[in-house]
C-alpha positions in Angstrom: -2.4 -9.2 5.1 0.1 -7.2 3.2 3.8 -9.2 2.4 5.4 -6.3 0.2 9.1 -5.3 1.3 10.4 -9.0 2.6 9.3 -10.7 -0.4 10.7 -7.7 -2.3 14.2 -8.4 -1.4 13.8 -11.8 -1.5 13.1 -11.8 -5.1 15.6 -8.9 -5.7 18.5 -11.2 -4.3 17.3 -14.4 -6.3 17.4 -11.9 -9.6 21.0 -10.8 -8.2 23.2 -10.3 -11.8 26.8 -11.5 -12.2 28.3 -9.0 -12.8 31.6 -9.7 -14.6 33.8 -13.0 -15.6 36.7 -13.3 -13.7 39.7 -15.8 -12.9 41.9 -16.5 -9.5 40.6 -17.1 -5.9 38.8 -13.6 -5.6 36.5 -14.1 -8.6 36.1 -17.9 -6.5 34.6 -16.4 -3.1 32.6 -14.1 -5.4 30.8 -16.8 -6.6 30.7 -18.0 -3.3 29.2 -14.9 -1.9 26.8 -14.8 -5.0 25.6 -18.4 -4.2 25.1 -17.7 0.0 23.0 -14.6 -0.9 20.6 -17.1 -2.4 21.3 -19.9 -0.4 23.2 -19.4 2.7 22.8 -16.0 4.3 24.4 -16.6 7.0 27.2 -17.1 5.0 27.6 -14.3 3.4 29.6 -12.0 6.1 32.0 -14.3 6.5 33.2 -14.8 2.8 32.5 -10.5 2.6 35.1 -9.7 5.5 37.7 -12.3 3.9 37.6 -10.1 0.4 37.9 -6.9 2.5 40.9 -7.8 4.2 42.6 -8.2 0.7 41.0 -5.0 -0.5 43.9 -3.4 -2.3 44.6 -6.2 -4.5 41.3 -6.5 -5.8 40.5 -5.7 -9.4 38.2 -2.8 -9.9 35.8 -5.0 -11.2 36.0 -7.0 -8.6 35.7 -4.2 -5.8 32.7 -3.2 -7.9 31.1 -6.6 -7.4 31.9 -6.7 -3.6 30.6 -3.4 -3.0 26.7 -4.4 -4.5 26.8 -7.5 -2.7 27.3 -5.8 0.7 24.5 -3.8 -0.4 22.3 -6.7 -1.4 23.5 -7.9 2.9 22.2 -4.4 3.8 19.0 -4.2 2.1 18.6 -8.3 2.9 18.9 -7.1 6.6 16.9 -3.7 6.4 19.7 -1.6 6.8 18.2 0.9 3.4 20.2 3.6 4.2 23.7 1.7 5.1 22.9 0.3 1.5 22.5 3.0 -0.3 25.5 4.4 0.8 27.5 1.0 -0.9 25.6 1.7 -4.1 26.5 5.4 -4.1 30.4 4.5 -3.6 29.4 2.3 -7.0 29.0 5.4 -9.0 32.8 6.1 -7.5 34.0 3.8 -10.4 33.5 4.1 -14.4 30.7 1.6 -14.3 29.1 -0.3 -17.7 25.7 1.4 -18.6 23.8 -1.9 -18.3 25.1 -2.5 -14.8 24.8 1.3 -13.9 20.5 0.5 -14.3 21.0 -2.6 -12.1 22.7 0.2 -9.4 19.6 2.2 -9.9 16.9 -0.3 -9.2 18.4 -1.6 -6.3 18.5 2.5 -5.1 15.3 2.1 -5.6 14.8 -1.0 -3.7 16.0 0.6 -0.7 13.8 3.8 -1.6 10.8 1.8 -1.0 12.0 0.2 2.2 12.6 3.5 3.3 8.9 4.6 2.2 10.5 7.4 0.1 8.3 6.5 -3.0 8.4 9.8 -4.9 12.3 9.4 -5.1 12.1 5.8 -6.0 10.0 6.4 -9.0 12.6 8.2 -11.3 14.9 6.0 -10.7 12.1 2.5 -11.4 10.9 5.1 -14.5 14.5 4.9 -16.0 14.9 1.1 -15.2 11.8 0.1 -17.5 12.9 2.3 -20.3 16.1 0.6 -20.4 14.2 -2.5 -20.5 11.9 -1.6 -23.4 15.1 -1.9 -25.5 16.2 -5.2 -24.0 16.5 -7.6 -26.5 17.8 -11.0 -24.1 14.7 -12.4 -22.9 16.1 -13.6 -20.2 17.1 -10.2 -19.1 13.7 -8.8 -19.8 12.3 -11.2 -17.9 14.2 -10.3 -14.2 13.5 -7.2 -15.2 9.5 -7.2 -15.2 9.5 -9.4 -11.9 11.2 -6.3 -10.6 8.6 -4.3 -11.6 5.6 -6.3 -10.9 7.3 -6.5 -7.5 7.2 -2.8 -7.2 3.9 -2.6 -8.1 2.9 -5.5 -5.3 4.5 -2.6 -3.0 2.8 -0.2 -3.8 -0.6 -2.1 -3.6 -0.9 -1.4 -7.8 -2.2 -4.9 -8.2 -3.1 -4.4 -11.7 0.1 -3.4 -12.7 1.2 -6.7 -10.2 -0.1 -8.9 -13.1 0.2 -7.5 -16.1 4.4 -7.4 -15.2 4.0 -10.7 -13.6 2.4 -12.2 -16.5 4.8 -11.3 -18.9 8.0 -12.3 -16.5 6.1 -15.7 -16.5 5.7 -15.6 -20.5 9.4 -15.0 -21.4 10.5 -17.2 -18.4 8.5 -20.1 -19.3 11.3 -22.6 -20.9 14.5 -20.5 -19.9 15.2 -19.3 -16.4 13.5 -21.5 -13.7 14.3 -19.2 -10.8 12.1 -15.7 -12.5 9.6 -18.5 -13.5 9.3 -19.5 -9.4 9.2 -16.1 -8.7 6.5 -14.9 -11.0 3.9 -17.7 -10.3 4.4 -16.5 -6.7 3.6 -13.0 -7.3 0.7 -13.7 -10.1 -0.7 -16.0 -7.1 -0.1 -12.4 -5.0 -2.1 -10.6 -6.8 -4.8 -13.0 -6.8 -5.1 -13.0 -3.0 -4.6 -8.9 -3.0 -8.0 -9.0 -4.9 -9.7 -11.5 -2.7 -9.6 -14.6 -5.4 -8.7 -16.9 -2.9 -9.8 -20.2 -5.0 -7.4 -18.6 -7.7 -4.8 -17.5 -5.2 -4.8 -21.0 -3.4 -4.5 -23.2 -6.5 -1.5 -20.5 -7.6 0.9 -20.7 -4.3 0.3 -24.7 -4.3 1.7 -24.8 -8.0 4.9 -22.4 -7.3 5.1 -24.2 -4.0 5.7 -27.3 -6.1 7.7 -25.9 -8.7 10.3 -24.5 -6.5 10.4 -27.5 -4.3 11.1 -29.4 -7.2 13.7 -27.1 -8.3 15.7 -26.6 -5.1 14.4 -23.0 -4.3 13.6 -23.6 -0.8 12.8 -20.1 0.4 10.7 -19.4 -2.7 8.5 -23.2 -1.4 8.6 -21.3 2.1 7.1 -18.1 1.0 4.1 -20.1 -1.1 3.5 -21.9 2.3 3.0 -18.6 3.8 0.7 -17.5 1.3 -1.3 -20.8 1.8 -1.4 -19.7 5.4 -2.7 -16.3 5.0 -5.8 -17.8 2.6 -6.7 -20.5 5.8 -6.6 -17.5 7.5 -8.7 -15.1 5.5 -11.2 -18.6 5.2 -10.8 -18.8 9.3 -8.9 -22.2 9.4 -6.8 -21.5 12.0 -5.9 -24.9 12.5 -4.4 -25.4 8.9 -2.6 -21.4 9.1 -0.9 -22.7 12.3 0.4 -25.9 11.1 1.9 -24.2 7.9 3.1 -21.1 9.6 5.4 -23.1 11.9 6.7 -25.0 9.1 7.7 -22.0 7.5 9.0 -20.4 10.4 11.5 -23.6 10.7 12.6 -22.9 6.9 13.2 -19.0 7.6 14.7 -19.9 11.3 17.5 -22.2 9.1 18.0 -19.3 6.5 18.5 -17.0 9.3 15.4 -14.6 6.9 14.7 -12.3 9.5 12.6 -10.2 7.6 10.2 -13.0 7.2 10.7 -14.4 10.7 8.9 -11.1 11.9 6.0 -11.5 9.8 5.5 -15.2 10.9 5.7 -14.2 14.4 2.7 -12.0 14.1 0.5 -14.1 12.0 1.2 -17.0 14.6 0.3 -14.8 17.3 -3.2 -13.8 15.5 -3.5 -17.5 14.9 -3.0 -18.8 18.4 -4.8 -16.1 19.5 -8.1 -16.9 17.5 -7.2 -20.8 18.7 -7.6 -19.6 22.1 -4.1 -20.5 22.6 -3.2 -17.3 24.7 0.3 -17.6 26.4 1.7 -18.6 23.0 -0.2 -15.5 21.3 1.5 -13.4 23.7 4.7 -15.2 23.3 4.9 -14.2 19.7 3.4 -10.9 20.0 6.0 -9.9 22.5 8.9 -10.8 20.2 7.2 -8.5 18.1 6.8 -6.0 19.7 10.2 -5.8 21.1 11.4 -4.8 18.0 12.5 -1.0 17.0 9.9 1.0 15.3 11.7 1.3 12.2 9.1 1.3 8.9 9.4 -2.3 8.4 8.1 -3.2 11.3 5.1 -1.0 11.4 2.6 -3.8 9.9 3.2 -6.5 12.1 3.8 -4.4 15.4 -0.1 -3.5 14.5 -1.1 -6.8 14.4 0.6 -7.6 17.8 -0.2 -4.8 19.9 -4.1 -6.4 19.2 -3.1 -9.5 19.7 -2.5 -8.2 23.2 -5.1 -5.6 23.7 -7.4 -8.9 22.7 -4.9 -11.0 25.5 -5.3 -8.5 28.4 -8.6 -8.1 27.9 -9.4 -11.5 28.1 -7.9 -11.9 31.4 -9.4 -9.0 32.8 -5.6 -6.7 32.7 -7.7 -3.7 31.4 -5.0 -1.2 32.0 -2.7 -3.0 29.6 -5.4 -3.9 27.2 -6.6 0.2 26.6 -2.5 0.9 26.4 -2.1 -1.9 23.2 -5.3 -0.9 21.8 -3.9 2.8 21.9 -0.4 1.2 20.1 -2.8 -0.6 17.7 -4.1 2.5 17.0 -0.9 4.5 16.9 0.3 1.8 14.1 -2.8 1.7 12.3 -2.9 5.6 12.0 1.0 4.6 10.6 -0.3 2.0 8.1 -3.0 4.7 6.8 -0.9 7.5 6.1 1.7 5.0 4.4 -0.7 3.4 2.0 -2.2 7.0 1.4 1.8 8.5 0.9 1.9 4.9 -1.7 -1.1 6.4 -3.3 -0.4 9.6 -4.1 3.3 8.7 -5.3 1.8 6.4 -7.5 -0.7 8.5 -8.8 1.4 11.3 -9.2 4.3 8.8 -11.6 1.6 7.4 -13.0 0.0 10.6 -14.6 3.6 12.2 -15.0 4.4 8.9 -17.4 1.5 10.0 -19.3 2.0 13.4 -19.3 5.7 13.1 -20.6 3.5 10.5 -23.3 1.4 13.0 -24.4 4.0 15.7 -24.6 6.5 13.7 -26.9 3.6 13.0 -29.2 2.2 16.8 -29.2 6.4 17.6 -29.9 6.4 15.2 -32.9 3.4 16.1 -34.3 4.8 19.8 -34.3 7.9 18.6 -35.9 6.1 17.0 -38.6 4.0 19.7 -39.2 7.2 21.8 -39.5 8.5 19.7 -42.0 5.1 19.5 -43.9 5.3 23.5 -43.7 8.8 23.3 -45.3 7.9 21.0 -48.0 5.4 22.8 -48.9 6.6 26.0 -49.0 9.1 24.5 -51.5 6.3 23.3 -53.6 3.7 25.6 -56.5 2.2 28.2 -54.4 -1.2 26.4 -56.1 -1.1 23.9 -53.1 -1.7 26.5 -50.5 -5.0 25.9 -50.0 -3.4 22.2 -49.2 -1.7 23.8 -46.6 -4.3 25.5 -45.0 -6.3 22.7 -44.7 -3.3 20.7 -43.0 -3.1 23.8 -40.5 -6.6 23.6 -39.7 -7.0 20.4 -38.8 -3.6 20.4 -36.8 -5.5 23.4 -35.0 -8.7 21.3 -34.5 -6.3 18.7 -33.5 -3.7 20.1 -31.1 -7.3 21.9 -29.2 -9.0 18.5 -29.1 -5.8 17.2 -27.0 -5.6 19.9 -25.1 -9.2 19.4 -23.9 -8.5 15.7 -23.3 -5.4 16.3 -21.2 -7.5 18.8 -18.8 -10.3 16.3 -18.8 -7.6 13.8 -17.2 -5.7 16.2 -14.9 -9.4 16.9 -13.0 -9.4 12.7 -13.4 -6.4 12.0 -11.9 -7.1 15.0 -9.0 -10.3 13.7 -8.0 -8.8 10.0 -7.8 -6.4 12.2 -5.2 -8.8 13.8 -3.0 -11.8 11.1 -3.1 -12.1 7.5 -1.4 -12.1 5.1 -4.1 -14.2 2.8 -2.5 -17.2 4.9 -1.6 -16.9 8.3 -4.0 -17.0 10.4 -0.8 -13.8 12.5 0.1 -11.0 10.5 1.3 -10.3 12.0 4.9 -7.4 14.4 4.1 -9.1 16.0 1.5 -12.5 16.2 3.4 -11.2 17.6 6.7 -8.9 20.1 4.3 -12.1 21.4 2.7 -14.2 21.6 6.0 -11.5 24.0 7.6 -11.3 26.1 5.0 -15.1 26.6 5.1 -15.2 26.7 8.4 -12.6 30.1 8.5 -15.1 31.5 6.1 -18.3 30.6 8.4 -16.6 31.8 11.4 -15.8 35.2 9.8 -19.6 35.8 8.9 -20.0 35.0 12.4 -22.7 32.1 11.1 -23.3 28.5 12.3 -21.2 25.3 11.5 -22.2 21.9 12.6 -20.6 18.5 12.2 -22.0 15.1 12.0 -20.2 11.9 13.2 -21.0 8.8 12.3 -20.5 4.8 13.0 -21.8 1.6 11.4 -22.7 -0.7 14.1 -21.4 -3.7 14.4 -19.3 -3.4 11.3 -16.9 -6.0 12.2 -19.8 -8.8 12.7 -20.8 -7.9 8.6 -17.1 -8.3 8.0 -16.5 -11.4 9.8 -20.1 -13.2 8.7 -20.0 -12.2 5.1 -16.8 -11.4 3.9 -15.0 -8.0 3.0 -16.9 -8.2 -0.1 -20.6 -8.0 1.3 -19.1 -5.1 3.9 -17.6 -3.1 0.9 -21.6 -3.5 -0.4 -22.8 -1.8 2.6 -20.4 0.9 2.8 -21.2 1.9 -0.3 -24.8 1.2 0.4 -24.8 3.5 2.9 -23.3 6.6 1.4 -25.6 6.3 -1.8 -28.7 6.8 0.6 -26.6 9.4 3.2 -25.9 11.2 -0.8 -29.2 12.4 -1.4 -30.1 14.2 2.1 -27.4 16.7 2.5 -26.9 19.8 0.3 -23.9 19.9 -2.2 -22.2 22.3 -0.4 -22.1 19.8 2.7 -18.7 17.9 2.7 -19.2 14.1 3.1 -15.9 12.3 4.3 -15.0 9.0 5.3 -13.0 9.3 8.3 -11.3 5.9 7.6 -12.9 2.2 7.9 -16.7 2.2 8.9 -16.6 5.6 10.1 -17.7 8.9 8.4 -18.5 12.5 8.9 -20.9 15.5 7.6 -20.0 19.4 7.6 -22.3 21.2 7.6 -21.8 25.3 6.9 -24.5 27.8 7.8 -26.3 24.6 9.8 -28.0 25.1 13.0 -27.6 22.4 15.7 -31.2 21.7 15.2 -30.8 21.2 11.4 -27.9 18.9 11.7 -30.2 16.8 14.4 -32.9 16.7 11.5 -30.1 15.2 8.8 -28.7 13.2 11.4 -32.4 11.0 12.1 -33.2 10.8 8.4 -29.5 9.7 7.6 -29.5 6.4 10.8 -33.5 6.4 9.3 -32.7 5.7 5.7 -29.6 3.3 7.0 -31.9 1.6 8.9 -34.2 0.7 6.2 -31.2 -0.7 3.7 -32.6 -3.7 2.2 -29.8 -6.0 2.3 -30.8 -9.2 0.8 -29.6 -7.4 -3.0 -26.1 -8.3 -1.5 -26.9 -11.9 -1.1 -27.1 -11.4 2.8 -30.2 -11.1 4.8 -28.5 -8.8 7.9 -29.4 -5.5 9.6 -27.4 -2.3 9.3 -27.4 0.4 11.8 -25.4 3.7 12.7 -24.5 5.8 15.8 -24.6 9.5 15.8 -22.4 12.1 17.3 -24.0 16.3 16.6 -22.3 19.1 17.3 -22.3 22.9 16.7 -19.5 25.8 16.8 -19.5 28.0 19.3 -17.5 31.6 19.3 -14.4 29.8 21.2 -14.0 27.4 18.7 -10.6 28.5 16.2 -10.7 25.2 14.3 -12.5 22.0 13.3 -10.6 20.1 15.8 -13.2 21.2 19.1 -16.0 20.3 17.2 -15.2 16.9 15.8 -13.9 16.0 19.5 -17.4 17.0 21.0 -19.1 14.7 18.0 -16.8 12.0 18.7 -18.0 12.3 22.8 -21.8 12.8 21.2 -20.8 9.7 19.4 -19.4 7.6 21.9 -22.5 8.4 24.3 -24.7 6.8 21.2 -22.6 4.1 21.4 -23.0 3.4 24.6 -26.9 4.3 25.0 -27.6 1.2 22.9 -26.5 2.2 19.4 -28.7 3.3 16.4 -28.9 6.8 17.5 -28.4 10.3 17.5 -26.8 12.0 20.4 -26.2 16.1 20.2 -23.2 16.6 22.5 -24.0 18.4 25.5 -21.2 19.9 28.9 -22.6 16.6 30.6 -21.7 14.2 28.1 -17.9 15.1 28.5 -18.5 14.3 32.3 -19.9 10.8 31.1 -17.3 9.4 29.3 -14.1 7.7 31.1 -11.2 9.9 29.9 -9.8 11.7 26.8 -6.9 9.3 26.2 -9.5 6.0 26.2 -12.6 8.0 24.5 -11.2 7.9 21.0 -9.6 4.7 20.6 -13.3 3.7 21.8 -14.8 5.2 19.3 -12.4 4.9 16.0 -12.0 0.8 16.8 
């Protein structure tokens, strides 16, 4: 269960800066305003519209203050855009540089919540350097819960720590508030990476430590986090007893970011309790609300709540429509985290790039100013200088060759699944059509090969995530050594995967396709401290001179693939004109299929 953007603002508005000092009423109901942000957000619109009415005889300063604290509203509501429109009316004014790098990290707040992460990196890039030359602790510490809160975005849970340990370090005996926060996000990344005993014993201790310390919404969002683990450890009964206290917390804030989420993980929660007409309740609310990005997450978990719900009671028209929302979302959630990826791949190696650069650009300079000096020196030392210039030479070639070495890195991360080492499925179905054009122009054959793991969700559910990341990777390593290399092995997303196959007959892709569901067959899994079986279904097809792209082929594998399905599993089906006749419709063969 991801909580990224809600907790993100959250923490943003707890970390909120005063801005100036000030004297009179105005500077009063700034404070005011201030304090409701944290406090009271209901508040907060109130005291806002009673400064605008008196507009004109605010200070600049003070017009500066209101102005980020109706953004703060905006991005508090998820209304991105409407904020950054407040903070770009900020740069209106002569602004101090200090709070001019507050301006650009909440831009980039509302970046993220907007899923533009390329444009939110410049503007996070320049934040931390300011930082670096922080010398207020106090300061420095806000400003790497900021970032570790980025990086819980952005699923970098690495990163998550290692900024969340350090806000933790310089908060310890000074700022309660970033101390909360950071004990809540260091017990984030724990539950990101599956260390539930770690993540458990983390939210109880920042659940205490902010109750103690008055920061209510802070104790709510550890309870949620306690719920999600009871969850992920199938104690349903516990998750629903602290998910509707926490819903009664956010209800009395009026959070209704956080709301949301609560409403879909008590409709999973009910719905696994076998409490149905209050699963549906809460899905509903859900789902009644706008598609905006924010919502994308937990409008994926409802629309299976009720695909589950109708199901149940037999409504199978309605159940195939949610599943095909579930799968709409899903698809949404995909390209999202693949989009989070990338951008953070791409920042990532630019920061070292621009690294490596200002090192190669000092070591020129010195070796300019090494030239100089020595030119000023007895011409005796010039075989001094040569030397120097040869082993810049055998220098500047030996970085050179490391900085290649880590552009191939960094593009392979990019195109490959980092789970399995297989392409990821962009970069796999990319590759396949352009070898596909080339097969088709030599008038040769092309097959493809799609395949299922049975039953994957039973391994999941049984074992753990852990034990069915073993056997996905279990499964490619044996799949690995019966293709060719030029074969293109993808992973279609979840259990499923796919083979092209250039210049292959439909009789040699059969062949591959019964020694691949063979050697799955016979994966010994007691190495993963499971005894279980592991099976896979097989779709085959073959090109035919009508075909223009990859797309008619992979639908006739997905039909070949659904008929194995359906024939009993664990084997291969080579699509025939029949099949197509077999299956129930288009629309409901996919989301079959791709479950």
């Amino acid at each position: 269960m991801r909580t990224v953007i809600s907790i993100f603002f959250l923490l943003t508005l707890y970390a909120s800066f005063p801005l100036f000092g000030g004297q009179g009423d105005f500077d009063d109901v700034l404070v005011k305003i201030e304090k409701a942000l944290r406090a009271s957000p209901e508040q907060v619109e109130s005291l806002i519209n009673r400064l605008l009415v008196s507009w004109d005889e605010l200070s600049k300063e003070q017009q500066i203050k209101l102005i980020v604290y109706q953004a703060i509203r905006k991005s508090y509501n998820g209304e991105y855009r409407s904020s950054q429109n407040f903070l770009e009316r900020v740069k209106e004014y002569r602004v101090r540089s200090d709070l001019l790098d507050d301006v650009y990290h909440y831009q980039a707040v509302n970046l993220i919540g907007l899923r533009q992460y390329t444009d939110a990196f410049p503007l996070m890039e320049r934040y931390l350097k300011s930082v670096e030359n922080i010398g207020d602790n106090n300061v420095k510490a806000k400003a790497y819960m900021r970032m570790a809160n980025l990086a819980l975005n952005l699923e970098a849970y690495e990163d998550l720590r290692n900024y969340g340990e350090k806000a933790l370090s310089l908060s310890q005996s000074s700022d309660k508030k970033v101390y909360c926060f950071s004990l809540i996000l260091i017990a984030f990344a724990d539950l990101k990476e599956y260390e539930l005993k770690e993540a458990e014993r983390g939210f109880k201790s920042s659940k205490l430590f902010c109750d103690q310390n008055e920061l209510p919404l802070f104790g709510f969002m550890s309870g949620k986090g306690l719920a999600e683990i009871a969850m992920k450890m199938d104690d349903f009964e516990s998750a629903e007893m602290q998910l509707n206290e926490v819903l009664a917390g956010y209800i009395k804030y009026g959070y209704k970011a956080e709301i949301i989420s609560v409403h879909a993980l008590l409709a999973k929660t009910n719905l696994r309790l076998k409490k149905y007409s209050q699963a549906e309740e809460f899905a509903n609310k859900v789902m009644g609300l706008s598609d905006e990005p924010s919502h994308t997450e937990y409008k994926a978990i409802a629309s299976k709540v009720l695909s589950q719900r109708y199901l149940e009671s037999k409504q199978y028209k309605l159940a195939h429509d949610y599943l095909e929302s579930h799968q709409h979302y899903s698809n949404l959630i995909f390209d999202d985290t693949k989009a989070k990826a990338n951008a953070y791949q791409m920042a990532k190696f630019k920061h070292q790039e621009q690294a490596r650069e200002i090192a190669l650009l000092n070591q020129e300079r010195q070796l300019v100013e090494t030239q100089k000096e020595l030119d000023r020196s007895d011409r005796t030392n010039n075989v001094m200088i040569m030397t120097m210039l040869a082993g810049s030479v055998i220098f500047l070639s030996l970085f050179l060759l490391y900085s290649h070495r880590q552009k191939v890195r960094y593009r392979r991360l990019a195109l490959t699944d980092r789970l399995t080492s297989v392409y990821n499925r962009g970069a796999g179905q990319d590759f396949a059509e352009n070898e596909f054009v080339q097969v088709s122009m030599r008038k040769a054959d092309y097959a493809v090969i799609v395949f299922d793991l049975d039953l994957f969700k039973n391994i999941n559910d049984s074992f753990g995530h852990a034990t069915g990341d073993w056997t996905l990777k279990h499964v490619v390593s044996v799949i690995r050594p019966l293709i060719r290399d030029s074969d293109i092995f993808t992973r279609m997303g979840g259990e499923e995967f796919a083979l092209f196959l250039p210049y292959s007959s439909e009789q040699t892709a059969l062949k591959i396709a019964e020694r691949c569901k063979l050697a799955v067959a016979a994966i010994d899994t007691k190495y993963s401290g499971h005894v279980f079986n592991i099976s896979a279904s097989f779709g085959v097809s073959c090109s035919t001179s009508e075909d223009l792209s990859l797309d008619p082929l992979l639908k006739r594998a997905d039909i070949a693939l659904y008929a194995s399905k359906h024939s009993g599993r664990n084997r291969v089906t080579l699509y025939t004109p029949e099949l197509k006749l077999q299956r129930p419709t288009d629309e409901t063969q996919r989301s079959l299929v791709f479950n």
